[in-house]
Each structure stands twice: as structure tokens, then as C-alpha cells.
C-alpha positions as CSV (number, residue, x, y, z in Angstrom):
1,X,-134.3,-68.1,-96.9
2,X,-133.2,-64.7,-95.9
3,X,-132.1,-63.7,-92.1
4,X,-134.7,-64.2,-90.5
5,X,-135.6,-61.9,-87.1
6,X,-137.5,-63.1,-84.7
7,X,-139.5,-60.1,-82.7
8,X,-141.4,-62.5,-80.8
9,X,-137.9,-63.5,-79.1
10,X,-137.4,-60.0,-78.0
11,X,-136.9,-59.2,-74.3
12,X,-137.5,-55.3,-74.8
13,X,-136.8,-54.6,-71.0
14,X,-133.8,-56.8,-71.0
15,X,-130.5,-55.2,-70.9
16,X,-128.0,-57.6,-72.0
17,X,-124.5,-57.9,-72.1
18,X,-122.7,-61.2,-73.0
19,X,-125.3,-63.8,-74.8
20,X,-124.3,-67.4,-74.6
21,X,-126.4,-70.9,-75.6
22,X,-126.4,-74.0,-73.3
23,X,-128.4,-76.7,-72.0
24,X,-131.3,-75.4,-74.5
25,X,-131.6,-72.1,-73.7
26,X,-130.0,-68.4,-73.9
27,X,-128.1,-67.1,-71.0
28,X,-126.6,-63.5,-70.4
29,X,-125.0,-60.9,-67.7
30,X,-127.1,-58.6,-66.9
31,X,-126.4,-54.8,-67.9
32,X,-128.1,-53.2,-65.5
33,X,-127.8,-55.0,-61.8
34,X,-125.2,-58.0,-60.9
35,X,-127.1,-60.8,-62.3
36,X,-127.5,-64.1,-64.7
37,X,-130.2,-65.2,-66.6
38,X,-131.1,-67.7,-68.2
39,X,-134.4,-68.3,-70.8
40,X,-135.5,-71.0,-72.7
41,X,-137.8,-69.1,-75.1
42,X,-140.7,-68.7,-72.7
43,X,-142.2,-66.7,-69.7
44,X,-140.0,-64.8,-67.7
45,X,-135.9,-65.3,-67.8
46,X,-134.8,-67.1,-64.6
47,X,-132.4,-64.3,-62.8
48,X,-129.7,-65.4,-60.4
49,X,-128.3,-62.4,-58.1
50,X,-124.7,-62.0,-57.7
51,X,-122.4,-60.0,-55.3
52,X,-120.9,-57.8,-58.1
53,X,-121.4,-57.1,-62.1
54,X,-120.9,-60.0,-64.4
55,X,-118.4,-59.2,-67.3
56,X,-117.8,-62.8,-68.6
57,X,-118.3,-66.4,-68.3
58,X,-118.0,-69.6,-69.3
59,X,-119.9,-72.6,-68.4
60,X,-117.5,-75.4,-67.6
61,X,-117.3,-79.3,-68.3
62,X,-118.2,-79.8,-65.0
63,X,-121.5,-78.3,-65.3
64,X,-120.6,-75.5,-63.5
65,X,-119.8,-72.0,-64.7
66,X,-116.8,-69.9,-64.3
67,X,-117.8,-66.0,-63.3
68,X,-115.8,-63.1,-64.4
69,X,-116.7,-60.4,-61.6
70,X,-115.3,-57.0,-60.8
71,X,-111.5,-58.5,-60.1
72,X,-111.7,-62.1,-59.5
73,X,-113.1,-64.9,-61.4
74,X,-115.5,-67.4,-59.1
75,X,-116.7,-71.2,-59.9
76,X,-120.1,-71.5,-59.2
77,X,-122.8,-74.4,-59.1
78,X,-126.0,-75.1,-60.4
79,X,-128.5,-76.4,-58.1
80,X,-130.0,-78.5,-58.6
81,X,-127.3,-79.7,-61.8
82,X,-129.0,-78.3,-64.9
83,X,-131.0,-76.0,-63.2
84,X,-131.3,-72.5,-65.2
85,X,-130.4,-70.8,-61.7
86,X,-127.0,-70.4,-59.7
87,X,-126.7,-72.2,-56.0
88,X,-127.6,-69.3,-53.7
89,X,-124.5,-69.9,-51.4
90,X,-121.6,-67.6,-52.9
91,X,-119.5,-68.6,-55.4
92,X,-115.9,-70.2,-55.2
93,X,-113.0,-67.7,-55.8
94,X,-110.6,-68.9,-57.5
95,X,-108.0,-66.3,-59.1
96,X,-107.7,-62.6,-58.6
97,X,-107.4,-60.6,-61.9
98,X,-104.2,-58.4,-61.3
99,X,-104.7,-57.2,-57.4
100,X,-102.2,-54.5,-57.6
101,X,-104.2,-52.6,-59.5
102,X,-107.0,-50.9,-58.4
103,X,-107.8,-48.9,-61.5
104,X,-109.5,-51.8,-63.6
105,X,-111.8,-54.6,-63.8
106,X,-112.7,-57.3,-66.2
107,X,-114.5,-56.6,-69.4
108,X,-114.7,-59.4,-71.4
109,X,-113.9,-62.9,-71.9
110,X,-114.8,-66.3,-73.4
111,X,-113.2,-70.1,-73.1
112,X,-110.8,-71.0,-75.8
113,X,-110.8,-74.1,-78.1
114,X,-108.8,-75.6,-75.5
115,X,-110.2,-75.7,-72.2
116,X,-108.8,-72.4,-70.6
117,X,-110.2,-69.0,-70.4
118,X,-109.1,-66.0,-72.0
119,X,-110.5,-62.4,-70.6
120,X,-109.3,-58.5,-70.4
121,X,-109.7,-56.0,-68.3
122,X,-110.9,-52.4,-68.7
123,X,-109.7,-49.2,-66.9
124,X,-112.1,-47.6,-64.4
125,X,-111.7,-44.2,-65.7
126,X,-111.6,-44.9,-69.2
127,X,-110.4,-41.1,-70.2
128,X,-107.1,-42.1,-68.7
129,X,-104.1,-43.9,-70.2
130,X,-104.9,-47.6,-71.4
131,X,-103.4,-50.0,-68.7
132,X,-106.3,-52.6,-69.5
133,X,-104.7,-56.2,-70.2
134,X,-105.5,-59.6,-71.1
135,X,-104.8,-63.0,-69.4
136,X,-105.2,-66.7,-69.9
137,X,-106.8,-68.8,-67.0
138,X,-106.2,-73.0,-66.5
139,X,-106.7,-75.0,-63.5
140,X,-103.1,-76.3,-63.9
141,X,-101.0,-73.1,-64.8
142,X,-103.5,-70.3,-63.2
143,X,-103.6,-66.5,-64.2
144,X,-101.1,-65.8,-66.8
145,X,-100.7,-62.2,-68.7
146,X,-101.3,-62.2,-72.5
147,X,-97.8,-60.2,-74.3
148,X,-101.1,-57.8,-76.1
149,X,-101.1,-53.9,-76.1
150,X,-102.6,-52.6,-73.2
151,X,-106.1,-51.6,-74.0
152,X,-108.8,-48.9,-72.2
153,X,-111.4,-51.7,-72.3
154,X,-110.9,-55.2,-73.7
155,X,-113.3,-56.5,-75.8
156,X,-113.8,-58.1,-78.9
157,X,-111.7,-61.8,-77.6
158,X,-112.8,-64.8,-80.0
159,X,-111.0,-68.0,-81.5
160,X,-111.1,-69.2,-84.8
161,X,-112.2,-72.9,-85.0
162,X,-109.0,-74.6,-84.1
163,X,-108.0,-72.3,-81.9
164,X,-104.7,-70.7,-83.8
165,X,-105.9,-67.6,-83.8
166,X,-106.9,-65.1,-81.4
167,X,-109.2,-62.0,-82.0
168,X,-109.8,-58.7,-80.3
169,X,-110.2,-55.0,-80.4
170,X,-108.0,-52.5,-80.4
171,X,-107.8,-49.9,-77.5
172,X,-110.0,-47.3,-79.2
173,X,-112.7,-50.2,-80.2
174,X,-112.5,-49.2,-84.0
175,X,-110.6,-52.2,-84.9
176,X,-110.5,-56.1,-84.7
177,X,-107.1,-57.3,-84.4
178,X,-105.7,-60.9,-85.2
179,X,-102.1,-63.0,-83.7
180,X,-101.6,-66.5,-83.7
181,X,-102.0,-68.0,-79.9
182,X,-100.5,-71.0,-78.6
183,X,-102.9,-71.9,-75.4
184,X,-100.3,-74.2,-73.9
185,X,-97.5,-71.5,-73.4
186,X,-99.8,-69.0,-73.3
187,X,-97.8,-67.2,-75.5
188,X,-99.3,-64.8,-78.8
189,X,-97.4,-64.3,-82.2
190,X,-97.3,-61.5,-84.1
191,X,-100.1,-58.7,-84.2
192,X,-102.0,-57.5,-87.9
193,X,-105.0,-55.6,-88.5
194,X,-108.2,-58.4,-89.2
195,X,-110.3,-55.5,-90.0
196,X,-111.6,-51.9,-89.4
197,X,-114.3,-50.6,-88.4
198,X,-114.3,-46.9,-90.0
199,X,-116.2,-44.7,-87.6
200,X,-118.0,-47.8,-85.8
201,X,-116.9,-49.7,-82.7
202,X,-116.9,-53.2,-81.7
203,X,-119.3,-54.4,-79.4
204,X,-118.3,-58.2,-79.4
205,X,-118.0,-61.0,-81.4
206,X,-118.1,-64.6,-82.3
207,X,-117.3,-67.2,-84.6
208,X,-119.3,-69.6,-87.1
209,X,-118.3,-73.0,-88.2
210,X,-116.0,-72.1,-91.6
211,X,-114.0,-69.0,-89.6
212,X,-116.1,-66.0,-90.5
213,X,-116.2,-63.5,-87.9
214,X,-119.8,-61.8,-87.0
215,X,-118.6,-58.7,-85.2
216,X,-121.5,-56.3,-83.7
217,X,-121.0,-52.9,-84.6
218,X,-122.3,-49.9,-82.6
219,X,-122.0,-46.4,-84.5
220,X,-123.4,-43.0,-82.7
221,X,-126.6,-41.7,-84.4
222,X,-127.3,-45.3,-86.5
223,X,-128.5,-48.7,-85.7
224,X,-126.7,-51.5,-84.8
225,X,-125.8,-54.1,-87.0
226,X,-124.5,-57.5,-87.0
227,X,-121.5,-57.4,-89.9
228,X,-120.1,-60.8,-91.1
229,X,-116.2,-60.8,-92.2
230,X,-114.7,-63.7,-93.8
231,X,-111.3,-65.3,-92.3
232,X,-109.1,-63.1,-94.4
233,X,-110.9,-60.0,-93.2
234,X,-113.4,-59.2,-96.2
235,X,-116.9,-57.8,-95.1
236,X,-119.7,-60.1,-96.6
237,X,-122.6,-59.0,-95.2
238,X,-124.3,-56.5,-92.5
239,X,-127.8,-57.1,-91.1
240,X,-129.3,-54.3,-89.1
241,X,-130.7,-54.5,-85.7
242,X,-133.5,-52.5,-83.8
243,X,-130.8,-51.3,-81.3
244,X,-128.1,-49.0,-81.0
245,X,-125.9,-50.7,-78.6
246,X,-125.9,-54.4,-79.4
247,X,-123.5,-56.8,-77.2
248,X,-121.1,-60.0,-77.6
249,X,-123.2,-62.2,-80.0
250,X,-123.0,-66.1,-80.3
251,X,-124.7,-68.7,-81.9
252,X,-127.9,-71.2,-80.8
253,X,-130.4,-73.1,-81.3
254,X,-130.6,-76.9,-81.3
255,X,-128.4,-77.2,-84.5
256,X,-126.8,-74.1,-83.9
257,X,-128.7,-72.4,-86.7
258,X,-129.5,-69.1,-84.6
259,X,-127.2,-66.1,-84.2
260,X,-128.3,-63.8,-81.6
261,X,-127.3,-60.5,-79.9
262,X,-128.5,-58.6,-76.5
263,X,-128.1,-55.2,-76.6
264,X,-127.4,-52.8,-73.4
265,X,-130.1,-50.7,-74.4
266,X,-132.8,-53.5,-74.3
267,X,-133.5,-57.0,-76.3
268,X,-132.5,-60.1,-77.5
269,X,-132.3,-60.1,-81.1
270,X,-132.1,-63.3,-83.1
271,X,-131.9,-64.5,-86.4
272,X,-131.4,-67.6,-88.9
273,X,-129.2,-67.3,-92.0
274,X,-129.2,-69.7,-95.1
275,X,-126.1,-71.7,-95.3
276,X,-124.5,-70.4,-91.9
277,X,-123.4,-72.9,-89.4
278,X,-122.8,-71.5,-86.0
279,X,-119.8,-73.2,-83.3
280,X,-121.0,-73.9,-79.8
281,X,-119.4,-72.0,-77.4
282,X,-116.4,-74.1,-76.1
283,X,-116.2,-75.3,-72.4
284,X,-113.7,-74.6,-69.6
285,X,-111.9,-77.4,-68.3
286,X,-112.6,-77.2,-64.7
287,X,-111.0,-80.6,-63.6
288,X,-107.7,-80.4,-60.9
289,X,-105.1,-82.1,-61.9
């Protein structure tokens, strides 16, 4: 069978950031006003208002879900449990992403293979000098800086399927880098190119079940297009997409046979490929110790 796109599954209004399946159904940040939503194929997407943009999150073991917003990262609660809408009381704050500095925000983010959640941040004036960084977040040891390059915007953060390697983009978004990461010191090995990008950018990316990496691509005056590397950095494949600005992809579906991708200038594109096994998105381990 050959990728298989599903128009009827397009949200053409939609502006979507961050894609991520649970519980059933698709949920994103909203690219346009501070929102979640949450669809289950059907109807209208449920929408959940928040006080500030949503860069990243994570839904937790809990059942609750961890919100990357502006300069802190909240807990927040379903209600009622395994409803596709947030509790309308505000969210729990629980860590401040680098106070000090004024200048930036988060970007991007995901839960690692191991509980805790890894994110960046992005500079506010991105035609000044990189000061973006990147961060590991656990109940027990709280916000602790990545040693990564500094970085105008992070984006691009992945794991590999046990959880040795981290991905991400460079500063100028025309590369994927690679180091080894160890998530109990929070500590990163050595940095190498993964891949390059030529005259494209990174617009996120995720991981299937064997370690390939599907990175989507954004490239000024083409579609965008969903390009599939293997774990050593060879490009296997590139399907194209009816937009030109498609967003952090991730797999779905009850057997996790769908890959999909929003795009911030509209639609939730989604597709099944023959012999590709997506990973669920891993959980953060909200429990005090």
C-alpha cells in the first residue's frame, strides 16, 4: 500500500503547531490564539483556552498534562479525567523557564523515554544573537540546563527508542543534530551532524519504532514534505504535503499506524505507510517523590 493521505481528516482552518495522539484522539497547540485541542476524527475539535501561547506539552502518567507556556511550564487537569478538555480553573505552575531572561520563551519540547521533559527556548527578537537554550524537567531534580549551543529558536528535540540519543536543530534550522544523553545526570555527550537539510528548515520531528527519523521540512517557494532518515542519517523517503509550513509530527492511530502533521498555515495532514511502525509519545512522570 502506498502512503496513504487522508483529505477527509483535514482541518483546513486549523492552524496547528505541535500534533500529539492520546486517549484515541489527535491533540495540538494552537498557532493562532492560546489554546488546546483535542479531536477524535469527528465534528468540531474540542478547544480549551489558556492564559498564554502553548509551545509544548506532554501528557503525564497521571492523566494530566504538563504545559509549556510563554516562561513557565504548568500541570494541568482534565475534568472530568479523560475528558478532551482542560479544567477551567488555571493551571499549576510549576517551574519557571530561565527568569532572568526576559528576551525568550519556550519553543519546543517533548517527554523523554524516561519520564522527564526535555524543551528549548527561542529568542524574542530572533534577528539578534542566539541565547535560546535547552533544559531537562523531573519532579525530583527540577529545571536543569542542557550543556547544547545556544540556539535562536529550539526546535527539532526527539529521542531515539531507548532513549540514548537526543535530536535537534541547529540555530539556523538547516540542520538536525545528534549527542548521546544520559536523562539521569542530565548530562549530553558529544555533538555530530545527523543530517542536513540543504536550503530547507526543520519544522519538527519524531520518531518510529526501528529509529528512523521523520523530520518535516519547510522550504520558501515549495511544499512541505515529510522526509524519512534512517538512524545513521540516510534519507529514505520524502512525501509531500499540501502545505508550506508543516509542524512537529508524531505518530497515531489505534496501532500507531498513522503519521500525521499540522501545519501553521492550516490542516491536519495524515497518512499510513506500509511497513512503518510509529512509537507512542512517551509520558511524563508526574509523581512527588
Amino acid at each position: 500500500m502506498e502512503p496513504r493521505v487522508q483529505p477527509e481528516t483535514l482541518l483546513p482552518s486549523a492552524l496547528i503547531g505541535s500534533v500529539l495522539w492520546h486517549d484515541g484522539c489527535w491533540w495540538w497547540s494552537d498557532a493562532a490564539t492560546p489554546a488546546l485541542k483535542a479531536w477524535r476524527g469527528k465534528g468540531q475539535p474540542e478547544n480549551s483556552r489558556l492564559p498564554e501561547h502553548l509551545a509544548a506539552f506532554a501528557f503525564c502518567r497521571s492523566g494530566k498534562l504538563l504545559l509549556g507556556l510563554d516562561k513557565w511550564l504548568y500541570l494541568a487537569e482534565r475534568t472530568p479525567p479523560g475528558a478532551l478538555k482542560l479544567a477551567r480553573r488555571l493551571p499549576l505552575a510549576v517551574a519557571a523557564v530561565d527568569p532572568a531572561e526576559a528576551r525568550t520563551r519556550i519553543s519546543d519540547g517533548c517527554a523523554d523515554r524516561h519520564g522527564n521533559f526535555v524543551l528549548g527556548t527561542a529568542n524574542l527578537n530572533p534577528d539578534s544573537p542566539p541565547i535560546g537554550s535547552f533544559y531537562q524537567y523531573s519532579q525530583h531534580s527540577g529545571l536543569r540546563r542542557l550543556a547544547l549551543p545556544t540556539v535562536t529558536a529550539a526546535h527539532g528535540i526527539g529521542f531515539s527508542p531507548n532513549g540514548g540519543t537526543l535530536y535537534f536543530a541547529s540555530s539556523d534550522g538547516y540542520e538536525i543534530l545528534e549527542t548521546t544523553y544520559d536523562p539521569v545526570r542530565a548530562e549530553v555527550g558529544r555533538i555530530r551532524r545527523f543530517a542536513s537539510l540543504g536550503d530547507a528548515r526543520i519544522g519538527g520531528l519524531t520518531l518510529d519504532a526501528a529509529g528512523n527519523v521523520w523530520i518535516a521540512v519547510r522550504e520558501e517557494g515549495r511544499r512541505g514534505r515529510l522526509a524519512q532518515f534512517t538512524s545513521g542519517g540516510a534519507l529514505l523517503r520524502e512525501l509531500p504535503l499540501s502545505a508550506t509550513q508543516p509542524s512537529r509530527p508524531a505518530f497515531g492511530g489505534m496501532h500507531m499506524e498513522q503519521l500525521a502533521a499540522g501545519a501553521l498555515d492550516g490542516g491536519l495532514h495524515t497518512m499510513e505507510i506500509t511497513g512503518v511502525q510509529g512509537l507512542a509519545p512517551s509520558l511524563f512522570d508526574d509523581a512527588a517523590d
